[in-house]
Every structure is written in structure tokens, then in C-alpha cells.
N, C-alpha and C positions, 0 to 999 in steps of 0.2 A: 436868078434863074426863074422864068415862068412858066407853068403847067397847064395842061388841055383844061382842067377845075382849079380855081377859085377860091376858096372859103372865107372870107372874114367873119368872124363871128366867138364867139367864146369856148371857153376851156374851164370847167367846174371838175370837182371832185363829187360825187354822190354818193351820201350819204344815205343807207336807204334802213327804215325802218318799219315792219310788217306788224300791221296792229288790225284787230277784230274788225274797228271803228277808227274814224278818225275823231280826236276829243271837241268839243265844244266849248264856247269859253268860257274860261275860267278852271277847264277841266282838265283833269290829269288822268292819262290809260296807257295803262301800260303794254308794251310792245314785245315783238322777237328780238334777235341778238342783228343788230348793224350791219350791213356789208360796205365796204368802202370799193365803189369803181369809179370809172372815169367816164366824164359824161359833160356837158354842156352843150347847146344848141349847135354853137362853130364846129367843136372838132366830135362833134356825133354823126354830124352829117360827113363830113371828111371823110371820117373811119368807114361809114358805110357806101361811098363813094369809092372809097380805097379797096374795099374789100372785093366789091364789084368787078377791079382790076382797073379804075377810073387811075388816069396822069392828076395826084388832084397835090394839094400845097393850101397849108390852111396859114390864115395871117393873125396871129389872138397873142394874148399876152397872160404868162403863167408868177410866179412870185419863185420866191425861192427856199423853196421849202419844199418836204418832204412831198407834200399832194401835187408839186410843181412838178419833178421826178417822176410821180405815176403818172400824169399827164402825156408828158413827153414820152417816155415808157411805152404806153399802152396807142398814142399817133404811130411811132416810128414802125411797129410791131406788127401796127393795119398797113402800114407802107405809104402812109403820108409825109410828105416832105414839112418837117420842120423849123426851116431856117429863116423864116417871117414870126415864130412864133419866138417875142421877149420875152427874158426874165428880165423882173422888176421887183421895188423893194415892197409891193402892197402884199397881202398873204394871196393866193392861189382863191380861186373864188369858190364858192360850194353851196351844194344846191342839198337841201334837209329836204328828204320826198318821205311821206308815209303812202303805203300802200295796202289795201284793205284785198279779202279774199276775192273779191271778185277783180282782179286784176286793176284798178282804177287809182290810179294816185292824185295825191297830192304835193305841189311843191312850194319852198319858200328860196327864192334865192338871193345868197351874201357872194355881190359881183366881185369884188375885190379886185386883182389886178386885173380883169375884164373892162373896169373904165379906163384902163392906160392904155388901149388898142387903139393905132391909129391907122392911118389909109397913106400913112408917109410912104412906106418903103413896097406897094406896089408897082409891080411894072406886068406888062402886057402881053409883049409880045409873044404869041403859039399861044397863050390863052382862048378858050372857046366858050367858057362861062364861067362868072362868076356870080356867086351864090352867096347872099347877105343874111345875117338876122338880127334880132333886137334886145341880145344881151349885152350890148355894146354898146359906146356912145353914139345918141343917133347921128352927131355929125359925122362921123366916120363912116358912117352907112351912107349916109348921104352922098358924101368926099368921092368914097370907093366905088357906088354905082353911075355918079357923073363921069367919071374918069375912064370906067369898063369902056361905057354907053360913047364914048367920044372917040376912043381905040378902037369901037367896031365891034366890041364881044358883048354876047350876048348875057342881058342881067336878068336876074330872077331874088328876086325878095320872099324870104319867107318873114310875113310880117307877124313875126310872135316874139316875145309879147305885142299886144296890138300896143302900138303908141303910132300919135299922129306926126305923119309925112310930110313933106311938102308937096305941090299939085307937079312941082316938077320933078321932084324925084319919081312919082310914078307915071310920070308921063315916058320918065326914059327908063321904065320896065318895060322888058320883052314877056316875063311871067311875072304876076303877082299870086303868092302861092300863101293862102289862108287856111285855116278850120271853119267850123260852121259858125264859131263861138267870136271867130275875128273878125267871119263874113257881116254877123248882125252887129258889130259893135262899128263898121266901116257904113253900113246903109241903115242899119236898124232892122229890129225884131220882124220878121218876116216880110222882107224887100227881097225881091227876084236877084239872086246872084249874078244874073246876067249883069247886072246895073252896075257892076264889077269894072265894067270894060269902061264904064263912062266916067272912072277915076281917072282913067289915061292911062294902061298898059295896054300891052296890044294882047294878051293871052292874061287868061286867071285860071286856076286852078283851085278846086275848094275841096280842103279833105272830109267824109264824112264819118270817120273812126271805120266800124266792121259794119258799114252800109259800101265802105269804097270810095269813089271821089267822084269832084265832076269837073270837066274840060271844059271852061267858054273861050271860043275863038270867037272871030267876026263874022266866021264860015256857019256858026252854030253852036249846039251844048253837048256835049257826049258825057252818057253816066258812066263810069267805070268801078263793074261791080265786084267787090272783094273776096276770094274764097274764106267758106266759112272754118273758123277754126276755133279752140277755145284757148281763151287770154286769160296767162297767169299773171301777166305784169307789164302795162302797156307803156310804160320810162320807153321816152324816146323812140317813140314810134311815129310819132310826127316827124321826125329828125332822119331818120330812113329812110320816109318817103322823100323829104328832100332832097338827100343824098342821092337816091336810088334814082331820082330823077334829075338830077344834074350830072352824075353820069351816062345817061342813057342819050340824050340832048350831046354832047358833049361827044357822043360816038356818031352821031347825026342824025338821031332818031327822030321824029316829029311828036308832038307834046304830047297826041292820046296813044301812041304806043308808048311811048316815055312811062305816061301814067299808068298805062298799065302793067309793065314790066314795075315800075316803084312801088303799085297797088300789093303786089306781090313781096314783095321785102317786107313791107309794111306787115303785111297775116303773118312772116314769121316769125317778127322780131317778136310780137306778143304771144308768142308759143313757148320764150324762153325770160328768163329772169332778167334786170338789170337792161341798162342801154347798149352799150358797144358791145361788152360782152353775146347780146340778142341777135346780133345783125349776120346776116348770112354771106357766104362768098359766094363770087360766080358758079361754080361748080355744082354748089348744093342749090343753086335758082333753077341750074339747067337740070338737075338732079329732080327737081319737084313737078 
């Protein structure tokens, strides 16, 4: 069965632990008490796509064990379709974030059954986007945006972690969708994002944390600026605007109202703790 969204991408367990600082090497500091949710790149953006009220179906691969269960659990619950998503014998993958008072994390992640995700068991048809990222093997990004891009549905790459592409996979992006951090690691330390476009997508998008984002079309640049709010915990707020903009796309919406509507998911998810848990429903969007 295929859905209006897309997702391939990964499925972690987070790990999350609140320290003063974060240590230094060699160095040991001690933390608050653990919270265990469910988070990864793939099914963060799902979730927050789902919750939107997006048709969305994520394609990732869990283990079988216990974090595997939360996983699934906490997709089904947002009202993501499941049934792309394997159990496999690698452990469930998990993501160690510490996060300091000023809301800012850091992550280390163990992909585990995240490299067994493959682009075998998509199929297309009714699909309107599909949405990639790089916690997965990249030929499987690759696989699954050749194959969208040849069916007619439109692709968007969230290229994080930044790892190098090939010129043709982003030639057959419709959005290439970066941070500031992947825009200079893609052209280099202060290179005009516009030059985005001369990798070969036809649209970029560049998030800029609590500055908001910026639009380049062909048409132009549009800045789209973000309400101010205060961030306790920014887990997966990159991952929202994803989401939040691949449902938006997805309902027909054009990329800088997309953006802006996603700019807006984005200010609340870091108003609450944790990833999926942070992510708002339609209700509470049209509510703000």
C-alpha cells in the first residue's frame, strides 16, 4: 500500500541525558536521570508529518528487542503506517544525546538495524513525496530518490548527516533541504546558498535554527522568519521541519508557504522536551 508521504530514513531509540556541560576529552561529568523516547531522523519526521494529519508510511528497519517495540509503539500511535518498517536480527539503533541548559544537544549515534534499510519494498503509486535522510545506507537514498524521481513524485532530501551525493542524485531533487552547518560543509564557509541550486535541485531550503529558514527557487530567495520562543531542548527539530514540510507539499502547498507553516512546528517542538514527544498536531498549529 502507498501513501501521499514517503519516509525512508531511520528509527533510533533516544537516549537522552541532561548535563551542566557537555565533558571534554578524557573527561567524566556527571548528568540527570535518562529518559528513553523514540526518535531517529526517518521516523521523527514521519511522526511529525503524521501528526500534522499527513497520509505519510515510513520505510526503516527496527531489531527485535525491546527499543524495537517502542519504536513501532510510539510510529503507530502518531498514525504512521508501519508495514515498510523490518524487524531484523541487528539491535534497534540509538542515538546517546546529551543536552546542556541552554537547550542545545549533542548526539552520538549506534545505527544498528538502520544499515539493513533498503529501497527493495517501495512502491509508488498515490504517493506525492518522498522524503530521504542519512541515517541510512546511502545507497538506499540514492535507490529510493532515483525510483520516486522516475514515478513522477516529488523528492526532497534532508541531507543530514552531511555525506557526499552523487551529482545525480541531486540533480533528481525537487528540494534539497540543509542546516547552515551542511550548507557550508556542501560549498564551503561563507559561499552564498543560492550556489545550492548549482548542485542540481531545482529548490533548497536552508534551515537557520531560531533565525528560521531560507527558500531558494530559480524565481529568487525568500527568508522565512521564525517566532521567537524559548528553547528547552532542540532533539529533533530539524526533523519537524522536515516533516512539517513534507506534509505541507504533500497537501499542495508551494515550498515558501510549506516553509512557513514547517518554520512554525519547528518554534514548538523546542518549547518541549525530547523529539516526537515535542512535535505538535494540527489542531494545536491552527490553535497558535
Amino acid at each position: 500500500m502507498t501513501h501521499r508521504v514517503l519516509v525512508v530514513g531511520s528509527a533510533n531509540v533516544d537516549l537522552v541525558v541532561p548535563a551542566e556541560r557537555r565533558p571534554g576529552a578524557g573527561e567524566t561529568v556527571l548528568g540527570g536521570d535518562t529518559t528513553v523516547s523514540a526518535g531517529g531522523k526517518g521516523a521523527n519526521t514521519a511522526v511529525a508529518a503524521a501528526r500534522l494529519g499527513a497520509d505519510v508510511a515510513l520505510a526503516g528497519a527496527v531489531g527485535s528487542d525491546s527499543y524495537g517495540e517502542i519504536l513501532l509503539e510510539s510510529l503507530g500511535g502518531a498514525g504512521v503506517h508501519t508495514a515498510l518498517v523490518r524487524r531484523v536480527e541487528r539491535p534497534t539503533g540509538i542515538a546517546y544525546i546529551t543536552v546542556t541548559p541552554d537547550g542545545e544537544n549533542s548526539i552520538l549515534v549506534s545505527p544498528g538495524a538502520n544499515e539493513e534499510v533498503t529501497a527493495d519494498d517501495l512502491a509508488f503509486e498515490g504517493a506525492r513525496v518522498l522524503v530521504a535522510s542519512l541515517e541510512i545506507p546511502l545507497s538506499t537514498v540514492e535507490s529510493a530518490i532515483a525510483a520516486a524521481a522516475a514515478a513522477g513524485v516529488r523528492t526532497m532530501l534532508n541531507l543530514s548527516p552531511a555525506a557526499e551525493v552523487s551529482s545525480k542524485t541531486l540533480g533528481a531533487l525537487d528540494v534539497l533541504l540543509v542546516n547552515e552547518h551542511e550548507a557550508a560543509w556542501l560549498l564551503g564557509d561563507g559561499a552564498d546558498p543560492v550556489k545550492l541550486l548549482d548542485l542540481g535541485p531545482s529548490a533548497a531550503v536552508v534551515t537557520l535554527g531560531a533565525e528560521g529558514a531560507l527558500v531558494i527557487t530559480a524565481e529568487g530567495t525568500a527568508k522565512i522568519p521564525s517566532p521567537k520562543v524559548e528553547a528547552v531542548d532542540t532533539t529533533g527539530a530539524g526533523d519537524a521541519f522536515t516533516g512539517a514540510l513534507a506534509a505541507a507539499l504533500a497537501e499542495g502547498a508551494d515550498l515558501e508557504a510549506a516553509a512557513r507553516k514547517a518554520v512554525r512546528v519547528a518554534a514548538i517542538s523546542v518549547t518541549r522536551h525530547g523529539a516526537q514527544p515535542s512535535y505538535p498536531s494540527a489542531a494545536e498549529l491552527t490553535e497558535g
